[in-house]
C-alpha positions as CSV (number, residue, x, y, z in Angstrom):
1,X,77.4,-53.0,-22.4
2,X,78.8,-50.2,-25.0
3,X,80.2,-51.4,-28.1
4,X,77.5,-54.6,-28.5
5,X,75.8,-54.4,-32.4
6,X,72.1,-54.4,-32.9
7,X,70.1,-54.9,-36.0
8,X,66.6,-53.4,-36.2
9,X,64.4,-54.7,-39.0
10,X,61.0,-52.6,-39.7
11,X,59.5,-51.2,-42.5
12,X,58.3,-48.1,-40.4
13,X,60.9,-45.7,-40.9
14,X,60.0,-43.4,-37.7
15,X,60.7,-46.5,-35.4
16,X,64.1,-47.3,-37.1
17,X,65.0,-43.7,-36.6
18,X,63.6,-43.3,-33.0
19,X,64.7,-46.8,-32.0
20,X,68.3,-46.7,-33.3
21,X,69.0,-42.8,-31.4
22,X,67.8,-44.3,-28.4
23,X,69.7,-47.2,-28.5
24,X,72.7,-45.3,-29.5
25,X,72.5,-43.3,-26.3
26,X,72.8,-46.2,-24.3
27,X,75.6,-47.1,-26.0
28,X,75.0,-50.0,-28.7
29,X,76.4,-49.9,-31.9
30,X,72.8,-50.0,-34.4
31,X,72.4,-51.3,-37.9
32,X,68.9,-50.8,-39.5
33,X,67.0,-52.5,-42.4
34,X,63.6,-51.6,-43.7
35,X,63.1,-55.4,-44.9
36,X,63.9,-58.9,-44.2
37,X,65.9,-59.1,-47.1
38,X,68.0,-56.0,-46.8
39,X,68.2,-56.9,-42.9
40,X,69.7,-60.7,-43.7
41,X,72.3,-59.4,-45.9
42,X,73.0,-57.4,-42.7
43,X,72.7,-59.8,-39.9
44,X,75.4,-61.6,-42.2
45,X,78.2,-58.8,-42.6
46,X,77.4,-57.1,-39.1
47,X,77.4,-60.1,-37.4
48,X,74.9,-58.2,-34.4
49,X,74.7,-59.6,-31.0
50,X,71.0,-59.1,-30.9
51,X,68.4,-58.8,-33.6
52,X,65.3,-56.2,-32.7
53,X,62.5,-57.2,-35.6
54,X,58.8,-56.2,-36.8
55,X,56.1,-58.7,-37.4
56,X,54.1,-57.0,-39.7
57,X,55.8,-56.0,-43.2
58,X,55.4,-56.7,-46.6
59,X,52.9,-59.3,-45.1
60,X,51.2,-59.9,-41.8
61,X,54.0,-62.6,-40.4
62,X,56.9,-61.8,-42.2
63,X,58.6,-61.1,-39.3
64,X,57.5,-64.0,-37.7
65,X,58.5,-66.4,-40.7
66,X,62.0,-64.4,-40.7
67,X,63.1,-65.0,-36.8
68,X,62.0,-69.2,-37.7
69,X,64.7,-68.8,-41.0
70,X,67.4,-67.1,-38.3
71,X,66.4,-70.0,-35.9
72,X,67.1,-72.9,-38.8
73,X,70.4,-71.4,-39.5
74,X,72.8,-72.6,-37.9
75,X,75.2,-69.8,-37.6
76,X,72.8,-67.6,-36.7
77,X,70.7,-69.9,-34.6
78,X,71.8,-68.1,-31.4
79,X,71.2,-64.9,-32.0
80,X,68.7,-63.4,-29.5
81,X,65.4,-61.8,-31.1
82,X,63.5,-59.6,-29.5
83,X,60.0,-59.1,-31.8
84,X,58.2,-56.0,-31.5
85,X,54.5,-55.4,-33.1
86,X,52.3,-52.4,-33.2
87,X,48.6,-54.3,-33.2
88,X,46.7,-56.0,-31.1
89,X,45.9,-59.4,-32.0
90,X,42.2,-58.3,-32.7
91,X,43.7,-56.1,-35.3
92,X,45.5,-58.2,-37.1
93,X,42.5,-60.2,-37.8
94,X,44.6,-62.8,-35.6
95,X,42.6,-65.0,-33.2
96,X,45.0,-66.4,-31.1
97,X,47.0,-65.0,-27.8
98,X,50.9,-64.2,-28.4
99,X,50.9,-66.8,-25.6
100,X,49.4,-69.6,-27.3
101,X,52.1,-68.6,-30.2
102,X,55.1,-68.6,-28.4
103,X,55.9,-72.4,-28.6
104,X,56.3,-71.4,-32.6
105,X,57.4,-68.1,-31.8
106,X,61.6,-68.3,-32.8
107,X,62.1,-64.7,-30.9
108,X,63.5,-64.5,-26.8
109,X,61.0,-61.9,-26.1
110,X,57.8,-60.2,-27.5
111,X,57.6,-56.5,-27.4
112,X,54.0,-54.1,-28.2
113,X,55.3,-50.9,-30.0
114,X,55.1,-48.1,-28.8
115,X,58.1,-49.2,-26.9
116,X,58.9,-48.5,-23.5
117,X,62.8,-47.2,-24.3
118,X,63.8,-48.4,-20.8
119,X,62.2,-52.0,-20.6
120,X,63.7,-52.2,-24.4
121,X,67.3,-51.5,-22.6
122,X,66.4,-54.2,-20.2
123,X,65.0,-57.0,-22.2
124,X,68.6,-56.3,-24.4
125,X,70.6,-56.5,-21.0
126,X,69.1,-59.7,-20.3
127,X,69.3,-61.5,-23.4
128,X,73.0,-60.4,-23.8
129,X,73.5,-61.5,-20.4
130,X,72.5,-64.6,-20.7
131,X,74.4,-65.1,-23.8
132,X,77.5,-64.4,-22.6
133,X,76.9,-66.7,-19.4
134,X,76.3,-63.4,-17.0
């Protein structure tokens, strides 16, 4: 699995750090972003094989409106998302369930921070997996 490149976009800069030494130790190459802007300019030189990406941002669904933009671009269309949030629905001021969202939902998997470092490792195994055909 060493050597595959992942690009975390959050604007919390103590879960870029965290996240990206963790990831490191199992081996991944990481690239971080603290925006969706910064972190499109480098989905597009990096080319990652996996995007890891916050809902909540500048506003409450930027991430969310960010993994639809990756999903309608057709280079980048494949690239597996795994979306990570730190509130609860309630919280958000959100009344629905992340199940009754994921039909809109462009992300593989849905994540609640904190995150569990080895189910993170496994939802990244599985989605490279089944990218590659394994």
């Amino acid at each position: 699995m060493s050597g595959k490149k992942i690009v975390i976009i959050d604007d919390d800069p103590s879960f870029l750090e965290i996240t990206s030494a963790i990831l490191k130790r199992f081996g991944y190459d990481v690239a971080t972003a603290s925006n969706t802007q910064d972190g499109h300019r480098l989905i597009e030189s990096e080319k990652p094989d996996l995007l890891v990406l916050d809902i909540m941002m500048a506003t409450m669904d930027e991430g969310l409106r960010f993994a639809v933009k990756i999903r309608q671009d057709d280079a980048l269309r494949k690239l597996p998302i795994i979306i990570v949030s730190a509130q609860p629905e309630t919280e958000k001021g959100y009344t629905r369930t992340v199940e009754e969202d994921m039909d809109w939902i462009a992300a593989d998997i849905f994540m609640e921070k904190p995150v569990d470092p080895q189910a993170l490792r496994h939802n990244i195994e599985l989605l490279l997996q089944r990218g590659t055909g394994g």
